[in-house]
C-alpha positions, 0 to 999 in steps of 0.5 A: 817655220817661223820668219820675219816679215817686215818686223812681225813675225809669222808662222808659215808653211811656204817653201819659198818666197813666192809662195810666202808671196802667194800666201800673203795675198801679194802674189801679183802685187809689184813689190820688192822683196829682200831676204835677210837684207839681200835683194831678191828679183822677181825672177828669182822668187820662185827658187828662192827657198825660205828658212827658220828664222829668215828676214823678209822684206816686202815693199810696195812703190809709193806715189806722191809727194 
């Protein structure tokens, strides 16, 4: 299926969020993460299922100043 990926859009065969995650390298990474601009908590990534066309957005805490 194709999806949106912080702009860029990816072909990929994952099934939810988690594992777009997983696929992505960012598994483990403390991110935040919203499907077409609706937040998606942690806990919730794993029965979070992904569609055609869905809009993802991955972001990572920043430091400094």
């Amino acid at each position: 299926m194709k999806i949106i990926v912080n702009g860029e859009t990816q072909v990929t065969s994952a099934a939810t969020l988690a594992a777009l995650l997983d696929a992505l390298g960012q598994g483990k990474a403390k991110v935040a993460t919203s499907v077409n601009e609706v937040f998606v908590p942690k806990q919730q990534r794993t029965e979070h299922s992904l569609h055609d066309g869905d809009r993802i957005e991955i972001v990572a805490p920043r430091q400094g100043g």
